[in-house]
N, C-alpha and C positions, 0 to 999 in steps of 0.2 A: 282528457286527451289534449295533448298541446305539442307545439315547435319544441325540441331541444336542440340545443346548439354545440356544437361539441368542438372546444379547442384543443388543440390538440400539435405536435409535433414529434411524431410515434413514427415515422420513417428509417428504419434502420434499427430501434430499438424492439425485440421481439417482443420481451413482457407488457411495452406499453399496447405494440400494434395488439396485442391479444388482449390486453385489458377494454381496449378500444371495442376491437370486435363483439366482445360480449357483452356491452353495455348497448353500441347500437341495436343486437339483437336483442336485450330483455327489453328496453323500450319499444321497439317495435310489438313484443307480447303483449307489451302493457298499452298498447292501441296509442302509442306516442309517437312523431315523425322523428327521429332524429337528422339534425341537418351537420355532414359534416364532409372537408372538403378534401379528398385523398392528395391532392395533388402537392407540389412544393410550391412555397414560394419564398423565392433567393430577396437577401436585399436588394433592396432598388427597384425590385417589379412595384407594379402599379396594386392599389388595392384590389383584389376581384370581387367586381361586383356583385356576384352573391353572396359573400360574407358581408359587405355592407348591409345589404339587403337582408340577412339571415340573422345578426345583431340588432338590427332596429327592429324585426318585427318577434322577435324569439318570445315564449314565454315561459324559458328555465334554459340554464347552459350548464355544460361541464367542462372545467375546465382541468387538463391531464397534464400534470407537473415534472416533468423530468429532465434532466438536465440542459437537453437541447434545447426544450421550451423556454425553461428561464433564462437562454440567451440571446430567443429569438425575439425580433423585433417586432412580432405581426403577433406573438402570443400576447407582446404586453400591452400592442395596441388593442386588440377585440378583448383583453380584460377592461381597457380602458373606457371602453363603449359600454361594456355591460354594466359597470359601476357606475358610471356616469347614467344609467337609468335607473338604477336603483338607489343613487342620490337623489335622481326626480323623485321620488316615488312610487317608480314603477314596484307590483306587488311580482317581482324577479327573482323567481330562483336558480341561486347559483350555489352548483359544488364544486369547489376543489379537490383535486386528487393526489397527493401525492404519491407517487411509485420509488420504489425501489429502496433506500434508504435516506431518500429529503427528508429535512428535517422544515419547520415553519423558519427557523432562522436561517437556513440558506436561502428561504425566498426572500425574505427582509431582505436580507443584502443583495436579490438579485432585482431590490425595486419594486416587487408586488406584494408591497405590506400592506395595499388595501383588501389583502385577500386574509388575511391574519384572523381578522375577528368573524369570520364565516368559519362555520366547522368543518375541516378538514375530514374527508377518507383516505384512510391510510392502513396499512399493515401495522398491527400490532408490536410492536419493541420486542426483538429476541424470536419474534414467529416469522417462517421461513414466509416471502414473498409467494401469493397465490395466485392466480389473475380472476377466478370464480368468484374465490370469498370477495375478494377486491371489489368487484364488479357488482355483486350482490349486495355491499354494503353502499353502493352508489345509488344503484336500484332502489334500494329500501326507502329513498327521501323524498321517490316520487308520487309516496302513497297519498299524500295530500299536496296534487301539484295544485298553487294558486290559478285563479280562473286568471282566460288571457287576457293579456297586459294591454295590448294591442288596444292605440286610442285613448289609454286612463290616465297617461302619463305625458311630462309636457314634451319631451321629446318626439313618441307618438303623433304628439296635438300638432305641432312642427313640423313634421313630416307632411302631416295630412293638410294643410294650411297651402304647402309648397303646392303638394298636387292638385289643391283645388284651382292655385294660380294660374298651373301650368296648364291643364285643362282646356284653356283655351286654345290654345294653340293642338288640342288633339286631331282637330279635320285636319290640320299638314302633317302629315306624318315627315315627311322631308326635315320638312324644321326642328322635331324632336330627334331625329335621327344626328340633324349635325349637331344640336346641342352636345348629346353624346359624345359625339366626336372633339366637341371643344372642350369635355371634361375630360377625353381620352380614354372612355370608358373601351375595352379590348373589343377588335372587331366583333368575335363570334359572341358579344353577348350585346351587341348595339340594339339589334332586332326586338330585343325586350322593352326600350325605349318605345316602341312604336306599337305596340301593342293596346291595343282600344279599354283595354279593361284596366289593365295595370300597368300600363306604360311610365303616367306620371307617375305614378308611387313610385317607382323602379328608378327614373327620374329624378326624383326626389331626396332616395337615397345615396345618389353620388352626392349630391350636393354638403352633406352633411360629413365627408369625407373630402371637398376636392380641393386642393391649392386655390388661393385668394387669383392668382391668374387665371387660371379653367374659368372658376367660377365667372371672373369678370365677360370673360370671352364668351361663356356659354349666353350669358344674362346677354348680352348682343346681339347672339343668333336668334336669341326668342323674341326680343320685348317687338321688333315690329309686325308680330302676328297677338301681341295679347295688348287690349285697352289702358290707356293712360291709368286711373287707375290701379289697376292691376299691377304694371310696373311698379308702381309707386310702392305698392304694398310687396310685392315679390325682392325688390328692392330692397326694403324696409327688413325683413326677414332674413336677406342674406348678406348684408353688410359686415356684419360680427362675424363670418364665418373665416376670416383670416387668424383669428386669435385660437392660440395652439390648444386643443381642447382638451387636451392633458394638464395644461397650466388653468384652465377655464374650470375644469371640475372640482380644483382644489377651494375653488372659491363656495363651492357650497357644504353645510353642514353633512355630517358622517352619516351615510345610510340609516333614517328611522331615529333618527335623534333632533331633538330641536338644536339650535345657535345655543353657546354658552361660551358669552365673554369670549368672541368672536372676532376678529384682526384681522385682514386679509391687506398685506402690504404689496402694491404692485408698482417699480420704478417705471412711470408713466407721469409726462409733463400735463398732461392735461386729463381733470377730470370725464370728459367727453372720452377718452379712452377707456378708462375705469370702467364707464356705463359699459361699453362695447362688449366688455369681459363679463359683467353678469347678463349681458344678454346673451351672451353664448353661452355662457355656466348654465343657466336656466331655460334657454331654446326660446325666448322670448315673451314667457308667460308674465303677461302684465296680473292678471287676477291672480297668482298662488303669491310672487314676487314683485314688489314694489322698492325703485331705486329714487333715493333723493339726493341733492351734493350742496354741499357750502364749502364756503374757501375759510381759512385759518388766519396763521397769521397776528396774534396778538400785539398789541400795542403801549400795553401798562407794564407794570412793573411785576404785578401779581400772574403771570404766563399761564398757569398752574387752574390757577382759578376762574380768572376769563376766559381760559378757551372751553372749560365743562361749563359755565355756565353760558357761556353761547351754543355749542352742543348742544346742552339740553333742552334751551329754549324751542332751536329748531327742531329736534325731534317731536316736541310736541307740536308745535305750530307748521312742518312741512308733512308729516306722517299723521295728526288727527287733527290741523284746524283750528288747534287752542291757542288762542292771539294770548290770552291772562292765565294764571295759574287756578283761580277758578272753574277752567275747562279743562283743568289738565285731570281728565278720568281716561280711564281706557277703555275701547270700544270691548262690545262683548267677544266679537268676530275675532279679537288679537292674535288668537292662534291659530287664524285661517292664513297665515300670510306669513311668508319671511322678508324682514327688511333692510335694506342697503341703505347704510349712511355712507355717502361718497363725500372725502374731506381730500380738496386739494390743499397739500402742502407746499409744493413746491420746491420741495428740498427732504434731504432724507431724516425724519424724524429725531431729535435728542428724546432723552429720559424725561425732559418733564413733560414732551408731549405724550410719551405712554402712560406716566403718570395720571393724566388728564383722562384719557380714553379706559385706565384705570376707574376712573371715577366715576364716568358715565357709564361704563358696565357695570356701576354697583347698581345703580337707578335704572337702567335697562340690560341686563343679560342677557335677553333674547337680541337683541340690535347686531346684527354684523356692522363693523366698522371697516370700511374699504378706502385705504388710504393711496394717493396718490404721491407720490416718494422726492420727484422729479425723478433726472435721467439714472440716478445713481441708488442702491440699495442702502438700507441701515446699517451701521456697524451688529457685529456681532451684539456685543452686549448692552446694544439699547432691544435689539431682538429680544431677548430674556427678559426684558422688561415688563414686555404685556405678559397678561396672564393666559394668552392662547393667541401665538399669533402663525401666521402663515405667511413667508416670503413667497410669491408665485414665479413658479423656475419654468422654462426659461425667461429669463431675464430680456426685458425688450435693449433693442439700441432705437436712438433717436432717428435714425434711417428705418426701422420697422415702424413706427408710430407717423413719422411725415409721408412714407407709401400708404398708406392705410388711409390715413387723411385725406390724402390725395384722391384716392381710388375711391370715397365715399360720395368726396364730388361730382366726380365722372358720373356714377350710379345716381346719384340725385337729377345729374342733366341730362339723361337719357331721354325721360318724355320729349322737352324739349328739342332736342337736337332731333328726336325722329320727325316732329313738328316743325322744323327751319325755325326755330324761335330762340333758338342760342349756339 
């Protein structure tokens, strides 16, 4: 038995509405809840909070492909959330549906190529559209649903971290209420906030969705009913959550695959930024992810070969400790972890720095290399350079990295200023 989640944009399409219909009813057969939300929502509304809430705690979704979908903006955000947990690791099952006559390459082009390598259900080529058999071949994949996810994964872990923050602040119910309110969470579903059992979870879930302003404003309403401390770490937690988490997720390896000769370019002046983005890529998991940074920059003649071998040294000596090459073994543990080498460059990569990062993914493959660009991207064809790289879109401006920075401040001097101490 488990949460299904069902995306969906089937209002006014009959065959999907009815494909629809008979999937919520065979799960229900099959002793499974499906969560799914009838209602519209136009561009510009706000997220509704039970789709937040129904993506982070789900364990299996469906997602129904039809034209309207792949143009709506809310389909390809709650794809975006689901893959983004089964990049963690969450053990998520997800189906894709196609109806009517989509093809995998009209989704390509309509932006959800992360759904490409999951296997599609679909109507046979040349067999007339059914909504039963349809429905039935949907059915069929829930015969071995994974046990729930809920907790095993660091987004979960995340979630639950927040609500244990928030928690404190549970005897005011007042204060969780206007939190809400400064996330903008919609009146008639505020009352969930305040609820003794699952309020913070409920809570907690906006946060994982809200604009970098909610969030600052909310974090205000709360911190002078939760202990220094506790700020400090609730703080700690939600600082990264300005970084676009559709550009954040790119930064982590492909669902159930390790890093391979792994690139991740982000035009950001400062490595302290870079960190920000795999802490949001990752939801903060120090124990699964560990991030390290050095600056570049080479000074000899040999460009090529000074910077791998500075590279490398520091991988060994920031990531296991080995001051001399005599320690350079690797831990047994290597594959309990993924790791971030953060390289500020300061400027947008030439060919012999890919060259270079070339060289150091001979001697480490598994290594992500997270490069910080300065303000401006690489040309096209030093891009082609690496052997797997990743530009992460959107692209920052120097006005989104100096707000950020700014607003991490404010959030550090919160204890204080509740304390007259600054």
């Amino acid at each position: 038995m488990g949460d299904v989640f069902i995306s969906h944009s089937a209002r006014g399409d009959a065959f999907a509405m009815a494909v629809l219909a008979r999937i919520e009813e065979g799960l229900r057969g099959r002793s499974h809840t499906p969560l799914v939300d009838q209602s519209e929502i136009d561009p510009g509304d706000e997220w509704r909070p039970t789709i937040v809430d129904w993506l982070a705690r789900c364990h299996a979704a469906v997602v129904l492909l039809n034209d309207r979908a792949l143009g709506s903006h809310w389909v390809r955000r709650e794809v975006n959330i689901l893959m983004w947990r089964r990049a963690l690791g969450a053990p998520l099952l997800v189906v894709p549906v196609l109806l009517g006559d989509l093809t995998t390459g009209v989704v390509k082009k309509a932006g959800l190529e992360e759904l490409r390598p999951i296997q599609f259900a679909r109507t046979a080529r040349g067999v007339d559209p059914d909504a039963e058999s349809l429905a039935e071949q949907v059915l069929g994949r829930f015969a071995d649903l994974p046990p729930a996810a809920t907790g095993s994964d660091p987004m979960s872990a995340w979630l639950g971290r927040l609500a244990e923050y928030l928690s404190e602040a549970r005897n005011k119910p007042g204060v969780l209420a206007e939190a809400a309110r400064a996330l903008k969470v919609e009146p008639e579903f505020r009352a969930h906030a305040t609820d003794r059992h699952g309020g913070c979870a409920f809570l907690a879930h906006q946060f994982l969705v809200a604009p970098p302003e909610r969030m600052e404003q909310a974090l205000h309403v709360l911190a002078p009913s939760l202990q220094d401390q506790t700020i400090h770490r609730l703080t700690r937690e939600l600082t990264a959550t300005w970084v676009d988490d559709e550009a954040a997720r790119c930064a982590l390896p492909a669902p159930g695959e390790p890093p391979r000769e792994m690139t991740v370019l982000l035009n950001a002046r400062s490595d302290g930024t870079a960190d920000q983005y795999i802490r949001r890529a990752t939801c903060g998991d120090v124990l699964r992810f560990q991030t390290k940074s050095i600056g570049s920059l080479p000074m000899g003649e040999d460009r090529v070969g000074e910077r791998t071998r500075l590279w490398v040294n520091a991988v060994w000596r920031e990531f296991f400790e080995a001051e001399s090459e005599d320690d350079w073994i690797f831990p047994n543990d290597l594959d309990a972890r993924t790791y971030y080498l953060v390289i500020n460059e300061f400027r947008p990569p030439d060919a012999e720095f890919a060259e270079a990062v070339n060289l150091l993914h001979r001697d480490f493959a598994w290594l992500i290399v997270m490069v910080a660009t300065g303000t401006a991207p690489p040309e096209d064809r030093v891009l082609t350079a690496f052997k797997n790289a990743i530009l992460l879109k959107p692209l920052l401006t120097a006005q989104d990295e100096r707000t950020a920075k700014l607003r991490s401040g404010r959030l550090r001097q919160l204890p204080g200023q509740l304390a007259g101490t600054c």
